[in-house]
N, C-alpha and C positions, 0 to 999 in steps of 0.2 A: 603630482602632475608636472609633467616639464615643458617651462615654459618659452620659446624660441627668447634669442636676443636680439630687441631692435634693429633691423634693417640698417645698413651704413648707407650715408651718402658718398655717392663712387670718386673718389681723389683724384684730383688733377695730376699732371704730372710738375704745372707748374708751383704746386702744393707743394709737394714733392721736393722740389728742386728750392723751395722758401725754408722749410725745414733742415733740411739735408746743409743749406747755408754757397752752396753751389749753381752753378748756372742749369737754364734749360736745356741748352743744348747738352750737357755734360748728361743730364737726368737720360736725355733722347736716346745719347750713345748706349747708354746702360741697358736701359730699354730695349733696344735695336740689336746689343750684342756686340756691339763696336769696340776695336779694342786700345783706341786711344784715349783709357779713364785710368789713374792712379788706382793700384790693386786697394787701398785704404780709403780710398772714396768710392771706387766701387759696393765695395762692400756696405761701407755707410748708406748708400742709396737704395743696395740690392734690399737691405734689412728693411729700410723704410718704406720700400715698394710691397714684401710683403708684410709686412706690419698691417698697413691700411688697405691690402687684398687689393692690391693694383693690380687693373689686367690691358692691355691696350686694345685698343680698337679697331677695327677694319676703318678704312677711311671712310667719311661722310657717313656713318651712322652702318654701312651696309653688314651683309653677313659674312664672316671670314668664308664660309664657304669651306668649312672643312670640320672633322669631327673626328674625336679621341674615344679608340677603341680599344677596353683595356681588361684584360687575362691575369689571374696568377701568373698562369703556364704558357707556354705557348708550345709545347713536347706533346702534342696531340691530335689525332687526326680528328678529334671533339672539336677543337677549336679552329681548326678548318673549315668546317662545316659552318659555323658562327661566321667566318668572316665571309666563308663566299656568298654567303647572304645577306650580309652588310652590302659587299662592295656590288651586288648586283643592283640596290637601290643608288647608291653614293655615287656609282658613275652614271647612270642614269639623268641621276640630277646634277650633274658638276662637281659634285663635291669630293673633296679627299676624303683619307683615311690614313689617320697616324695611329699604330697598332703596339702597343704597351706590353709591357709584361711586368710586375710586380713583386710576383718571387714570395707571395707573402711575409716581406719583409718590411716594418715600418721605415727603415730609409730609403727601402725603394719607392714607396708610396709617397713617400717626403717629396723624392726630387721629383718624380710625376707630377704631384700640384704645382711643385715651384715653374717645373718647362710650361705646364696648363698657363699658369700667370704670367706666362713673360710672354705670351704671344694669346694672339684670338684663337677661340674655339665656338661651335656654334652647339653641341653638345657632346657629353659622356656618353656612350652604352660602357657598362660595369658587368663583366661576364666570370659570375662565379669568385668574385671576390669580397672581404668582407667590407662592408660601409662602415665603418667608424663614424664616429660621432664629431670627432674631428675635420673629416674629409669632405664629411654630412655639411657642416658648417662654411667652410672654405669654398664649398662648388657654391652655396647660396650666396655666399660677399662676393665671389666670379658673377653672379648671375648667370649659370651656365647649368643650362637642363640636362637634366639626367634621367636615364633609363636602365634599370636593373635588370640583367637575363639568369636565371638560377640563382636565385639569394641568398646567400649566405647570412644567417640570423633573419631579422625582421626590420626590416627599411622601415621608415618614417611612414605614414599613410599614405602623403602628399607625393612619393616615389612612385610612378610606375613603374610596373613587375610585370615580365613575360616568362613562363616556365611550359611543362609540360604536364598533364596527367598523371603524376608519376605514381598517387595512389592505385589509379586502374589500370596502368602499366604492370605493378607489381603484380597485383592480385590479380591479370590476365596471365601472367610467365606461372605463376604458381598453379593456379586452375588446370591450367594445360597441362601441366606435369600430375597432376592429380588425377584429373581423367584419362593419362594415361596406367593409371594402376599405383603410382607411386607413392608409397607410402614415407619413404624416409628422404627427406627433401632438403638438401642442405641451404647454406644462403650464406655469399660473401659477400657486405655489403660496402657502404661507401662511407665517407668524412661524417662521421654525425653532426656535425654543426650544421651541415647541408638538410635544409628542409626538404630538398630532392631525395637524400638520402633515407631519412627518416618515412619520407612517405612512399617508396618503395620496400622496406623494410615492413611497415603497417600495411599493404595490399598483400604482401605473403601471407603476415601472420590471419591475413583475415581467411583469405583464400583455405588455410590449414583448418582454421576453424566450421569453416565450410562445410567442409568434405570428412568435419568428423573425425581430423589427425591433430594430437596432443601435442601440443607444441614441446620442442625438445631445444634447452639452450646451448645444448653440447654441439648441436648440428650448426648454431650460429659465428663465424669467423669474421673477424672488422677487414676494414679495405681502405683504400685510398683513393679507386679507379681506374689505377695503372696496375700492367702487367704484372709488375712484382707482388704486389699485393692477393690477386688473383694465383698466382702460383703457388705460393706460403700458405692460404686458405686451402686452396685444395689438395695438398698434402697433409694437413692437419686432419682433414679432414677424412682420405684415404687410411688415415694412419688411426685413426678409431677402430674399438673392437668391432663395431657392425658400423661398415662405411652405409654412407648415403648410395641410393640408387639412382639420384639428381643431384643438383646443382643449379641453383638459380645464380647467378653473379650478377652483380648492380649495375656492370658497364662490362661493354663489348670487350674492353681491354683487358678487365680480369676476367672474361671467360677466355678470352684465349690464352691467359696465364695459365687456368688451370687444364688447357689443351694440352702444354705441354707440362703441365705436371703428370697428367694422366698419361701422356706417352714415357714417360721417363720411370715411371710405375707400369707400362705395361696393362694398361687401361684401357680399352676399349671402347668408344665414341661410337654409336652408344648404346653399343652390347652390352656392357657393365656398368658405363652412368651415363645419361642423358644430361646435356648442358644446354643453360638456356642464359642468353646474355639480354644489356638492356642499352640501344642507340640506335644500333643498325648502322654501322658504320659502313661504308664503303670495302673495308675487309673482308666484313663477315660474311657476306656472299662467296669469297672464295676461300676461307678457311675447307679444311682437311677435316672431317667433313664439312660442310656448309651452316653455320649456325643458327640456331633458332631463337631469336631473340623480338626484344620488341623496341619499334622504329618511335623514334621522337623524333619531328620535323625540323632538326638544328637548322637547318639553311631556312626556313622558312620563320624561326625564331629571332634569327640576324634581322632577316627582310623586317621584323613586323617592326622589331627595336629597333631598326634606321628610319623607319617611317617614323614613330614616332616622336623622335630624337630631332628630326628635321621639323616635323611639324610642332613641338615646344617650342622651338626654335622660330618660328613664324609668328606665333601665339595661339597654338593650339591650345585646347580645354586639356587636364592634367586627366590621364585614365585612369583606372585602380589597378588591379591585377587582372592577368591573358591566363589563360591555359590553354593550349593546345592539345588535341586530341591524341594519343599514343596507339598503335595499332603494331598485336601479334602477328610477326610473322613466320609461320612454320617451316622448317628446312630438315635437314637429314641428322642434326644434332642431338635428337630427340627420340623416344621409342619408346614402349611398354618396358617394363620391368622384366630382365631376362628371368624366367621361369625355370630356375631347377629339375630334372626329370626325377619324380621318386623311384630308387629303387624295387624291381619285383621282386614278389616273395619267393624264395628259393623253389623252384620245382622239387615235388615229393620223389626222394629218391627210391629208385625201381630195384627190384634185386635182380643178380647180374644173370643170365644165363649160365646152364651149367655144360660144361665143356670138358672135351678129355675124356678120360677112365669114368669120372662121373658120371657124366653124359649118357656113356654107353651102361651103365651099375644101373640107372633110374629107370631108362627104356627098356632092360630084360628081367624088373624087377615087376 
């Protein structure tokens, strides 16, 4: 069992400034940004500030009135979707929105807390990045509520979590491909670390099992959720002795990867394979053809994570975890299984008429 580590009490600055061996106002400057400090006592201050997880304050107790929104990526019309749903609450309420990106790099994540600490924040939303155990710890000595949207691993309990349906997501994109006749159903899927991933992966495989089709791991290609990844899949997949007749893809962005793998192969959407993606992106509506995918309410996943994000911040009650509902929606990307025409059996050949000399030998005979 693992056991948290006692709560700190929050350091003063004039703490700060007792240790350090230098004055308050010099600590203030630091603090502030200001660049009238020795780079060598800055430094000596910066370390001590975060040492003892010093964060500054809005003045008289209030709320900074602002909140850190933070992305691996930010290379996504996924992540669009995320914040125009943040910033429809956050202006709303007055509130800003400082929008991060991390890069899944531990340094970037490093100076991310350090900028969190040197000024107020009133909470985190964490979109699809992993929580360390580290970072875990640091937001709790911040006192700074946090909100998790797609999880990467498994948050503390004490985290709320908003995601989407992505088990009935899956197993609805795969069903649909199955009562259309389709037997050989391929599947590019997303970051396995991602519990979104993994639970769209589990709604296929169930969905297969359903409808009474063997699951086949030849037909399974990994992903990332970006286009490249979607195109690599689905030419791997083309390139099998018996290609798929489908195509399920985890995210909008690698079906349209393997849109143009399938044109680049001469592929027909979807004469020859039916694609079915999963977001509903604002794209997918006007893809060549039009894609049939299924819609998670990313703008309404922001919304739910700023509310709540705000409202820890107040001293709202801690929630557990959201699911949001995910809903098929069918478009021209999709179709029965083209059906071969069997060849007929050769008509029985006739003996030919007789003609000429012939002709005339048979008729006077």
């Amino acid at each position: 069992m693992t056991i948290d580590p006692p709560a700190r009490r929050r350091v003063t600055i004039s703490e700060i400034a007792r240790e350090a061996g230098v004055s308050l106002p010099t600590v203030s400057r630091v603090v502030n940004r200001r660049g009238d400090v020795a780079p060598h006592t800055r430094e000596r201050v910066e370390e001590l500030l975060r040492h003892h997880g010093y964060r500054a304050r809005s003045a008289a107790g209030r709320q900074a009135r602002l909140i850190d929104l933070v992305f691996n990526d930010l290379d996504s019309p996924w992540a669009v979707e995320i914040i125009r749903g943040v910033e429809d609450i956050t202006h709303a309420s007055g509130v800003g929105t400082v929008v991060s990106a991390i890069h899944r790099r531990t340094a970037s994540a490093r100076q991310w807390l350090d900028n969190l600490q040197a000024r107020a924040s009133d909470g985190v939303i964490l979109v699809t990045s992993q929580l360390t155990t580290a970072m875990q710890m640091q937001l709790k000595r911040l006192d700074v509520p946090l909100v998790v949207v797609d999880a990467v691993g498994r948050p503390a309990p004490d985290v709320p979590t908003i995601g989407a349906t992505n088990w009935a997501g899956g197993l609805s994109a795969a069903e649909h491909l199955t009562s259309l006749g389709h037997q050989r159903i391929g599947f590019i899927g997303g970051p396995p670390e991602m519990q979104c991933s993994r639970a769209r992966f589990d709604g296929y495989r169930a969905a297969l099992e359903a409808a009474g089709i063997a699951f086949d791991e030849t037909l399974v290609c990994p992903g990332d959720f970006y286009h490249s990844s979607g195109y690599a899949g689905a030419l791997a997949l083309f390139d099998l002795p018996e290609p798929p007749t489908a195509i399920f893809a985890a995210s909008d962005q690698m079906a349209l990867g393997a849109y143009e793998a399938a044109r680049s192969r001469h592929v027909r959407i979807p004469d020859d394979v039916s694609i079915v993606g999963f977001d509903d992106l604002p794209t997918a509506r006007w893809a060549s053809p039009p894609l049939t995918t299924v819609r998670q309410p990313l703008a309404e996943m922001g919304t739910i994570a700023a509310r709540t994000v705000l409202g820890l911040a107040s001293g709202d009650a801690v929630m557990g975890a959201l699911e949001l509902a995910t809903e098929l929606i069918v478009r021209a990307s999709t179709s029965a299984p083209r059906q071969h025409p069997v060849p007929s059996p050769p008509a029985p050949r006739r003996p030919k008429a007789a003609t000429g000399a012939a002709a005339r030998a048979k008729a006077t005979s």
